[in-house]
C-alpha positions in Angstrom: 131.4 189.1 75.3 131.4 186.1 72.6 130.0 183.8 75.6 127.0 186.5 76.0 126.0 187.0 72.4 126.1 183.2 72.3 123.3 182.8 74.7 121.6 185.6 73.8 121.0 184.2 70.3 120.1 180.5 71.5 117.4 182.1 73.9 115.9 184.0 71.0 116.1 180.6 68.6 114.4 179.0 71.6 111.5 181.5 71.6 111.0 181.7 68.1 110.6 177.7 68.2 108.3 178.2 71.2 106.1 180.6 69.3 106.3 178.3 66.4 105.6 175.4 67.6 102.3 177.4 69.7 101.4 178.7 66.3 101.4 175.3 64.8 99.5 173.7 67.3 97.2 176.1 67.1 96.7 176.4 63.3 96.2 172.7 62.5 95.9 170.6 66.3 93.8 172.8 68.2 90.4 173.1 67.7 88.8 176.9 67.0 85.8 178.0 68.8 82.8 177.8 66.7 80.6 180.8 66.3 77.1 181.0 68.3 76.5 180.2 71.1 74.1 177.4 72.9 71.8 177.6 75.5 72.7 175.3 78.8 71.2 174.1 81.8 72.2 173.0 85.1 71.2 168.9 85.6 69.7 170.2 88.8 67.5 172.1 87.3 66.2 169.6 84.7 66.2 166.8 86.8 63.9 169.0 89.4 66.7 168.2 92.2 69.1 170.5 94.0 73.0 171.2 93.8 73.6 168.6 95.9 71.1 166.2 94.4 68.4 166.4 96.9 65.0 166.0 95.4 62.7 169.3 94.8 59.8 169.9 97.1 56.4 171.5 96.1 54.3 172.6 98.2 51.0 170.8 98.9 47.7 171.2 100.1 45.2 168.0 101.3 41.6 168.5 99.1 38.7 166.8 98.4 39.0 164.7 95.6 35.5 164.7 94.6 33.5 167.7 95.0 29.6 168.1 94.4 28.4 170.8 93.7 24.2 171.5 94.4 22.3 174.6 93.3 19.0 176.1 94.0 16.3 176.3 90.7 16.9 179.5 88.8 13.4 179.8 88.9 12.9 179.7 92.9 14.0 181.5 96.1 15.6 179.6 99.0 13.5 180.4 102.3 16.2 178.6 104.4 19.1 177.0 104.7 19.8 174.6 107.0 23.5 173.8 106.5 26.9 175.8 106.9 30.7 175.3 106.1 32.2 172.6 107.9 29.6 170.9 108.8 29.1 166.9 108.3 26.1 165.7 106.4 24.3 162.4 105.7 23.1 161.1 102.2 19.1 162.5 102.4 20.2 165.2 105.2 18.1 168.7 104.4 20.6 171.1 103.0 18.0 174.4 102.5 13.7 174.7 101.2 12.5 176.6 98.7 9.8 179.9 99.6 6.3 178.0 98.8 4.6 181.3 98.4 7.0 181.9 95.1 6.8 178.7 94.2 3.1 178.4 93.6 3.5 181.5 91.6 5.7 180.3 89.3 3.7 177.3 89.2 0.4 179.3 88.3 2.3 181.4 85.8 4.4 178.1 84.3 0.7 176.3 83.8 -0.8 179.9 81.9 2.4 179.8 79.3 1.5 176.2 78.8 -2.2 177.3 77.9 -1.1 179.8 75.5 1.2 177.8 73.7 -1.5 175.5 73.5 -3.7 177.6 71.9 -1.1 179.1 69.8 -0.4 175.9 68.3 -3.7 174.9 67.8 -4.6 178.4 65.8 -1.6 178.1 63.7 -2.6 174.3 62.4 -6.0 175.7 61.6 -4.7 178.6 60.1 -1.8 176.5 57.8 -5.1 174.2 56.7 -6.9 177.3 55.6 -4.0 178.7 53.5 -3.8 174.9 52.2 -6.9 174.8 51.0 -7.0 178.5 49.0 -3.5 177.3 48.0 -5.9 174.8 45.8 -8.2 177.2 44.2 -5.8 180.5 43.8 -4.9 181.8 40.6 -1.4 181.2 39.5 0.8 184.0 40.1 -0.4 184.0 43.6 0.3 180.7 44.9 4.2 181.8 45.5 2.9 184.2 47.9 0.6 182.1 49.8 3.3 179.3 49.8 5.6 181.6 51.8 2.7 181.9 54.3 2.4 178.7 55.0 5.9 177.8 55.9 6.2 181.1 57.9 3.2 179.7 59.7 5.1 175.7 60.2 8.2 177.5 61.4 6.0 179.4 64.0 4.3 176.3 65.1 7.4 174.4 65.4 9.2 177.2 68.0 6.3 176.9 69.7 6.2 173.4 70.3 9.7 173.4 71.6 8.6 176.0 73.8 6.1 174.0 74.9 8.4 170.8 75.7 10.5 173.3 77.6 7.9 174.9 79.6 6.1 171.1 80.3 9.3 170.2 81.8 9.6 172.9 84.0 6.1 172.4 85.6 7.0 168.7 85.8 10.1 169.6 87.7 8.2 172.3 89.8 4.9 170.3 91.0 7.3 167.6 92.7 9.4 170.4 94.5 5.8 171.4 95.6 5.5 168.1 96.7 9.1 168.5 98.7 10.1 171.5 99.0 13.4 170.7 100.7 16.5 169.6 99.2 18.5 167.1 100.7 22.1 165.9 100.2 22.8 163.7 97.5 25.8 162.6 99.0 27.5 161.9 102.4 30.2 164.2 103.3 31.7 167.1 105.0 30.0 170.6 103.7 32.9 172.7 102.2 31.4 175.6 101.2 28.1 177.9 101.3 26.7 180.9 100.0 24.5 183.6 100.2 20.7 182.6 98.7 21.5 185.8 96.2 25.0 183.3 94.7 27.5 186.1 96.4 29.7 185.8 99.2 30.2 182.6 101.3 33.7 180.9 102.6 34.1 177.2 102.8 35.9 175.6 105.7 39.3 177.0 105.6 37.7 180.4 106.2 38.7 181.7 103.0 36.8 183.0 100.3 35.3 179.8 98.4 36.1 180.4 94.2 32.9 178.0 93.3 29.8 179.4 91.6 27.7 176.4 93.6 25.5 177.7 96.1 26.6 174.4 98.1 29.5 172.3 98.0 30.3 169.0 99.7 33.1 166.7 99.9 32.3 163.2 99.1 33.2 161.0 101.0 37.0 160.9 102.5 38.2 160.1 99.3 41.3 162.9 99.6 44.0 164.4 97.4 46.8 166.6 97.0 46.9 170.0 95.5 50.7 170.8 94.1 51.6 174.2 92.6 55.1 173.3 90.7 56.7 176.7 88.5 57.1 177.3 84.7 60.6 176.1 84.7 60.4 173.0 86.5 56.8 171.6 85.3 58.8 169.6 82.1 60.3 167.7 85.5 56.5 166.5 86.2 54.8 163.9 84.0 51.2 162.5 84.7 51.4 158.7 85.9 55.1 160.1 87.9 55.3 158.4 91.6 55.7 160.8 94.2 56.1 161.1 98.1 53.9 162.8 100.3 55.9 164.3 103.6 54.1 165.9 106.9 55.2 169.0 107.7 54.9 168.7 110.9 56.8 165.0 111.7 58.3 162.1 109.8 55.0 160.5 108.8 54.7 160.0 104.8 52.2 158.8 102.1 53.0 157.5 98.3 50.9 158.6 95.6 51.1 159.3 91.8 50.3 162.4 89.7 46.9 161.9 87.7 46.6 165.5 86.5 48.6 168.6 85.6 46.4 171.5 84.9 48.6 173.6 82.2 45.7 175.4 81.2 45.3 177.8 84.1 48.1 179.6 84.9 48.4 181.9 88.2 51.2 184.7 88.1 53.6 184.9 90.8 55.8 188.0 91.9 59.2 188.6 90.3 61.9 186.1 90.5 65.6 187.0 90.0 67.7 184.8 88.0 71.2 184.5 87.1 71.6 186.9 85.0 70.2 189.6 86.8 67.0 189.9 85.0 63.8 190.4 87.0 60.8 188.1 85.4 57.2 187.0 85.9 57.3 183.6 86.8 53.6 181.7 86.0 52.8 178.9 88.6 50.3 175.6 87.4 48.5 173.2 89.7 49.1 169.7 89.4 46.8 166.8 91.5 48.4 163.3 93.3 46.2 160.7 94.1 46.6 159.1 97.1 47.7 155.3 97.8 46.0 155.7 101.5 44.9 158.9 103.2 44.8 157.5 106.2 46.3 160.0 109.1 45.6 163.2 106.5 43.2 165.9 107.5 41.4 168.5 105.0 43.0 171.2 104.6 46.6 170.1 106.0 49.6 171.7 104.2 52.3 169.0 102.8 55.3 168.5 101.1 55.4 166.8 97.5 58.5 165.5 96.1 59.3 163.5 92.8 60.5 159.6 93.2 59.2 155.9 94.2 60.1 157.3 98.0 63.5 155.6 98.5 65.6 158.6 100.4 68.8 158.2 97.9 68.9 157.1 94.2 70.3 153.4 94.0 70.5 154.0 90.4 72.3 156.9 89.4 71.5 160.7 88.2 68.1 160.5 86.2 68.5 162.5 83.2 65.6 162.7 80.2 66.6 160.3 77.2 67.1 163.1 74.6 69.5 164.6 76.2 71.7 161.5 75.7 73.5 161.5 72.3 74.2 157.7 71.5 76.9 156.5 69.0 78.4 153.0 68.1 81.2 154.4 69.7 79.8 155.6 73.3 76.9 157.9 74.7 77.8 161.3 75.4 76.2 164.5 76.0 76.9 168.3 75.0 78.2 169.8 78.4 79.6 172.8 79.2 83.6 172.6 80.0 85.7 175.1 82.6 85.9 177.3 79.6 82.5 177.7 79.3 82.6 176.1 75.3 80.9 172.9 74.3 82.3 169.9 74.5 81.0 166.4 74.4 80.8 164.3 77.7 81.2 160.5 77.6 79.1 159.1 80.0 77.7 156.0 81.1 74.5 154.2 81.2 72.2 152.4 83.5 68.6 151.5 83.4 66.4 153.1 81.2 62.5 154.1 82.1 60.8 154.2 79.1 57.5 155.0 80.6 59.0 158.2 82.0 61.7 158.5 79.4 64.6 158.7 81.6 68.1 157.0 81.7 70.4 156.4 84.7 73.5 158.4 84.3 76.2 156.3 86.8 79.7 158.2 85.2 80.3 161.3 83.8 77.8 164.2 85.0 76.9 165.4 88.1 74.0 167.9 89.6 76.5 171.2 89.1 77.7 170.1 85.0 75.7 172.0 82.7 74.0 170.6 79.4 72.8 171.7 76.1 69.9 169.7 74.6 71.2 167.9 71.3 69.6 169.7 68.4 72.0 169.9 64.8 73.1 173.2 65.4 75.1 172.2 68.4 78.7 172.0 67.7 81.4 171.6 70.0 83.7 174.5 71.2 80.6 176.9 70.8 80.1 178.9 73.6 77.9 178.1 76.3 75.1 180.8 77.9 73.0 180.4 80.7 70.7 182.8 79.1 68.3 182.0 76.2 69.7 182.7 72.8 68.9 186.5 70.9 69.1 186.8 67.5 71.9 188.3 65.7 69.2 190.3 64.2 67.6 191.6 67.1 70.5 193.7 67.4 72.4 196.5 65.1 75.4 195.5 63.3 78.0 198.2 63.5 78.9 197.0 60.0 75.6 198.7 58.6 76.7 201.8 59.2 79.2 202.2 57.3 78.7 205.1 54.5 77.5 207.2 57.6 79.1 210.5 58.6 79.0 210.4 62.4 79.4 213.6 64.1 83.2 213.9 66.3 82.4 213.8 69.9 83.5 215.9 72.0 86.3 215.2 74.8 84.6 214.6 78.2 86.3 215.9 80.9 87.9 213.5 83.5 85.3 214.0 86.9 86.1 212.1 90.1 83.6 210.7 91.7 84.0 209.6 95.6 84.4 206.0 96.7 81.6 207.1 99.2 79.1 208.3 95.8 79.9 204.6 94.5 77.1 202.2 94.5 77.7 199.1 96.6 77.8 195.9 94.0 75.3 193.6 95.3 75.6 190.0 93.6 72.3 188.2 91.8 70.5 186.0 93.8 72.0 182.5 93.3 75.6 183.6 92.4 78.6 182.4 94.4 79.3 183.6 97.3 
């Protein structure tokens, strides 16, 4: 009995110790979690590479890089057109003639406006000299009145002498399309689009509806491009000036090129995409532009692949992350990453060559594609909790501690219903989780 109470008492000594010594640790060795929580992303998906560290693709499209656009006379009716989409034209090539018929109307009417602004002007001088000279001899208390005529009349002459310089021009521009009344190509090219002489209507050579306002379009040249579309949460990935590899679809052939414009401006809407957290939301979609090293072996038209990088197939120099995510101290560079628990903590990590053109930094230890990161601001602190999911407010929600004072009403008991495993609605995971 005495050899029972005797290891009963050391094993509760042992656990008290224990649960002091966990207490301990935790009150003045352990760190607490911090309140608040920070918003992370995967290095995938700032870097604009997969999981597994394969580059991104965007889709492409081969364009015309230059694109002229040529439009019939407001003032004039095309009688014909002698072009049509697709088709290859010559600088000085006929591309559609004006109706003469009209155009000697116009003319005849053109050269009567002329007339009468002629006269108008002419009038009005002689009529400003007449007020000038009873300006002279009128009594006092009406020369305010005639003054105001006068500079009616100067305002009036001046309107119409612009109109005048207008209307000139137009009968300048008009007697030499009487002289040749077909308009020829300015350039040499391919025809991309055409449309109908009333400006509605027309497709250009892909057979799709062209989105121009030109009555013709042509393709200068073979001077080519690529058309990128690139989403709203990768386009920080994308920087004009960036290298990037051009791949066939259709075999191994490739072309280098570099971006030389992103087009934030214009933004098309996609359908829904599904994130991680279950949420459905409108993703917007911008068109960025890579100029071509060579375009040799491209056709119009011809659907590509684009992908970031100087075209080596794998990175001799480590995992490029953006420079300011990269906290440097005297001590070492580290970044805020996401541990197991999901709580801040800072990484060490280690350095290779910087690009301070694109403002990137070789990462060779420390990170991979899969770690999660927090950008550096001051709030960050480490053992906050780490979210996927942009930050809300604290105020954007109720706190239950503002009610208090309130009377709320006792609810009643529900009653206890089973439901059949067959009623049950089959959990089906977000798009993107594990498997």
């Amino acid at each position: 009995m005495k050899t029972f109470l005797k290891i009963l008492l050391t094993a509760v000594i042992l656990a008290g110790l224990g649960y002091g010594g966990w207490w301990a640790y935790n009150r003045y060795f352990a760190e607490a979690p911090k309140e608040g929580t920070v918003y992370v992303q995967s290095v995938s998906a700032i870097t604009g590479v997969g999981p597994a560290g394969r580059t991104s693709r965007y889709s492409g499209v081969v364009e015309a890089k230059n694109v002229i656009e040529v439009n019939p006379d407001k003032d004039l009716t095309v009688k014909e057109c002698f072009v049509s989409a697709g088709d290859k034209v010559e600088a000085g090539a006929p591309l559609f003639s004006y109706d003469v018929a009209s155009m000697e109307i116009a003319y005849e009417q053109l050269q009567l406006d002329i007339k009468g602004l002629e006269n108008g002007i002419q009038t009005g001088r002689e009529k400003v000299e007449s007020l000038k000279k009873y300006l002279a001899r009128v009594a006092e208390f009406k020369k305010y009145e005639v003054q105001v005529q006068i500079q009616t009349e100067e305002l009036e002459i001046r309107k119409k002498e612009y109109d005048l310089a207008g209307k000139r021009e137009q009968a300048e521009d008009m007697a030499a399309a009487l002289e040749n009344t077909v308009v020829c190509s300015p350039v040499t090219g391919k025809i991309r689009s055409v449309k109908s002489s009333d400006g509605t209507g027309g497709q250009d050579y892909y057979g799709e509806g062209t989105q121009s306002n030109a009555y013709i379009t042509i393709v200068a040249g073979n001077d080519y491009c690529v058309k990128g579309t690139v989403s709203e949460q990768t386009i920080h990935t994308l920087q004009e000036g960036m290298p990037v590899r051009i791949t066939s679809r259709v075999d191994d052939s490739r072309w280098q090129g570099r971006i030389y414009r992103i087009n934030t401006e214009e933004a098309k809407q996609s359908g829904s995409r599904y994130y991680y957290d279950g949420g459905g939301e409108q993703a917007s979609k911008y068109e960025f532009f890579v100029e071509l090293d060579t375009s040799e072996g491209l056709l119009m038209g011809q659907h590509v692949y684009i992908e970031p990088g100087a075209g080596d197939d794998d990175a001799e120099d480590g995992l490029l992350l953006p420079l300011y995510y990269v906290v440097e101290t005297e001590d070492e560079p580290f970044v805020y990453a996401a541990d197991e628990n999901n709580r801040i903590e800072k990484r060490p990590v280690v350095l290779g060559e910087r690009n301070e053109e694109q403002g990137t930094v070789a990462i060779l230890e420390g990170l991979s594609f899969l770690d999660r990161i927090a950008f550096p601001d001051e709030s960050v602190q480490v053992g906050m909790a780490a979210s996927e999911t942009a930050y809300v407010p604290d105020d954007m929600g109720m706190d239950m501690g503002e009610l208090g004072g309130m009377d709320l009403p006792d609810m009643p008991d529900m009653p206890d219903m089973d439901m059949p495993e067959a009623d049950m609605p089959e959990e089906v995971p977000a798009e993107g989780a594990a498997g």
